[in-house]
N, C-alpha and C positions, 0 to 999 in steps of 0.2 A: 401548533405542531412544532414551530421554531420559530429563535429568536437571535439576535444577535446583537451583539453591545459593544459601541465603541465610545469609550468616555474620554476620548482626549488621546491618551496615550496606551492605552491598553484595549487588547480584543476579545473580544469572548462571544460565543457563538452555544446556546444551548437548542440541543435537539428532543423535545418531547417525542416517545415511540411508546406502542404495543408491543411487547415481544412477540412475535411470530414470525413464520420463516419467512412469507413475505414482507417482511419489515427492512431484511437487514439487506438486501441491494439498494431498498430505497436509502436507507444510512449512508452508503456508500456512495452514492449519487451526490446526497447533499455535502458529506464529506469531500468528496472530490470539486465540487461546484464551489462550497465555500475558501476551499484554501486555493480553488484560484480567484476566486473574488479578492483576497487578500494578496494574492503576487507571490503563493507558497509554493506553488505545483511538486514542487520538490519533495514535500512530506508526504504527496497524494500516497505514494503505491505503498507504502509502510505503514499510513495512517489507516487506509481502507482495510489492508488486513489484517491488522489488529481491532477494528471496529467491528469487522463481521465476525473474527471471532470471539468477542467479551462477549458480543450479540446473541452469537451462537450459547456462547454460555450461559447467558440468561435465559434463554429459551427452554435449555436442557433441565438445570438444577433447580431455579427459580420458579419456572411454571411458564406455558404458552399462556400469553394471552397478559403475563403482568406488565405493567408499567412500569418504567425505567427514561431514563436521563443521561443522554450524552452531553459533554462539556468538551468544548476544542478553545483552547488558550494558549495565542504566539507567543511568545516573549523570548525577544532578540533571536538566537542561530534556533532557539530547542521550542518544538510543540507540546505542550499539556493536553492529556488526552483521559479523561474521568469519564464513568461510565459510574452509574450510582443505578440500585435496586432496593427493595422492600425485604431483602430476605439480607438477617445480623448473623449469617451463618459465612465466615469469616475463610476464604479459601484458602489454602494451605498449598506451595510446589512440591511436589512428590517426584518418583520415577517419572522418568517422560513414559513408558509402558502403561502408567496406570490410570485409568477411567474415574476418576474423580474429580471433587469441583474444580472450573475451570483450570485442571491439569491441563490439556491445551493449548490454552487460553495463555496462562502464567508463562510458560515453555518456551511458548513465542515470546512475549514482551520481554522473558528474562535476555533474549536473542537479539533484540531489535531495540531493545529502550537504552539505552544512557543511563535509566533511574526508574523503578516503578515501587509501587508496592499497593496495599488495601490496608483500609480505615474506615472502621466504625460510624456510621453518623445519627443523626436522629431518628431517620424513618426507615435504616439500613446500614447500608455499606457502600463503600466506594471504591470500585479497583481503579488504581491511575499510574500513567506511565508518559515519560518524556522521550520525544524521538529526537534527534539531532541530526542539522543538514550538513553530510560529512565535504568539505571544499574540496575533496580529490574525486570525489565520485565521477564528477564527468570525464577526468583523466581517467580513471580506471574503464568508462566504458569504451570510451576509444580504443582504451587497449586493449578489452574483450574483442571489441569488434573486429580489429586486427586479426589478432591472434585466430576467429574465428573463421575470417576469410584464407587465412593462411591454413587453418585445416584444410576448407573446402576445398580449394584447390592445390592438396596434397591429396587428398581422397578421389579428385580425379584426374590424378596421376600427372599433372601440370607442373610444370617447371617454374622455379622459382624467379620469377618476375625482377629484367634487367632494373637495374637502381634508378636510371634515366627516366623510365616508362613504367614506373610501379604504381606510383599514386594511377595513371589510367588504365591500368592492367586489375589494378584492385579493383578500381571503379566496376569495370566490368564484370569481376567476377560479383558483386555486389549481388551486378543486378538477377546472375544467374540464380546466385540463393537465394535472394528475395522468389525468384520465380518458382523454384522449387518446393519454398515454404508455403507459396497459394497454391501450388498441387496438393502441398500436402493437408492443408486445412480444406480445399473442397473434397480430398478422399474421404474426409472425417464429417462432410454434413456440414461444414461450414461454411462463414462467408467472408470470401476472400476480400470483395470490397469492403465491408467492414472493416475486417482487422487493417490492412492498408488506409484508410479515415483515421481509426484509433493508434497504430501508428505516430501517424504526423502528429496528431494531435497531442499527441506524450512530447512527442520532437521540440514541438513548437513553444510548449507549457514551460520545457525544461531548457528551452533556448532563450526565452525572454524572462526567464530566473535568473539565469548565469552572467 
């Protein structure tokens, strides 16, 4: 089903699949599992979804049920991400509106990659694309998360927090939208312990990258 290669100085990781619908969370599993085997975490959330979607696209255009080839390849800051199929029908980026081969699929990668494109090969074709781990991104999430507590508590009418006592005024309101957020995932059928698990575990993956 999978393999992985490490010769020294280079890694590569191939994933034998069926196209079917349940195939592509399992991709995503191993995708997410492999790049932290590697110490990548950082590529996990961009890698996965663009994995579930070329996935989805072979499902749709290609046929349930064909066979198909994932390729995940480090090298240095950027991930290589090849997805290879049995159908030489060569997709093309259109309108983002329009329902055609992985239209989607390209949309995305043209959004998220550095570099992508599709290539011909022996027994098909290969759509591939490179993601790059941008070094400000953690700064940027701080600053979302800021900026987002400092909504919260403008939305409930809270005065803005002496310069002395901010860092523990924040804290707190923290925890209030964290508590908020599990209301509002159990209103929805969800699981509040769960996401709290998954969480940390983004935390922790993207804390021992950095």
């Amino acid at each position: 089903m999978s393999g992985c290669e490490d010769n020294g100085t280079q890694l590569r990781s191939v994933l034998l699949f069926e196209a079917v619908p349940t195939a592509v969370r399992g991709l995503r599993e191993a995708v997410r599992s492999q790049l932290a085997e590697w110490g990548l975490p950082a590529f996990s959330e961009e890698a996965e979804l663009v994995v579930s979607e070329l996935a989805s696209n072979v499902i749709k255009h290609v046929g349930e049920g064909a066979t198909a080839t994932l390729v995940l390849e480090p090298a240095g800051d950027r991930l290589r991400i090849e997805l290879h199929d049995k159908s030489d029908r060569l997709p093309v980026l259109i309108s983002a509106g329009c329902d055609d081969e992985c239209g989607r699929g390209l949309h995305l990668l043209a959004g998220l990659a550095v570099a992508w494109g599709t290539v011909p090969t022996a027994t098909g074709k290969a759509v591939w694309c490179e993601l790059s781990v941008d070094p400000e991104e953690q700064r940027r999430r701080v600053l979302r998360g800021e900026a987002a507590l400092t909504r919260y508590r403008h939305d409930l009418g809270a005065p803005a927090p002496l310069q002395s006592r901010a860092i523990q005024i924040l804290e707190e309101s923290a925890a209030d939208l964290i508590a908020d957020l599990l209301h509002w995932v159990a209103a929805q059928g969800g699981d509040p312990d769960g996401l709290l698990d998954k969480a940390q575990m983004h935390f922790e993956a993207e804390a021992e990258a950095a």
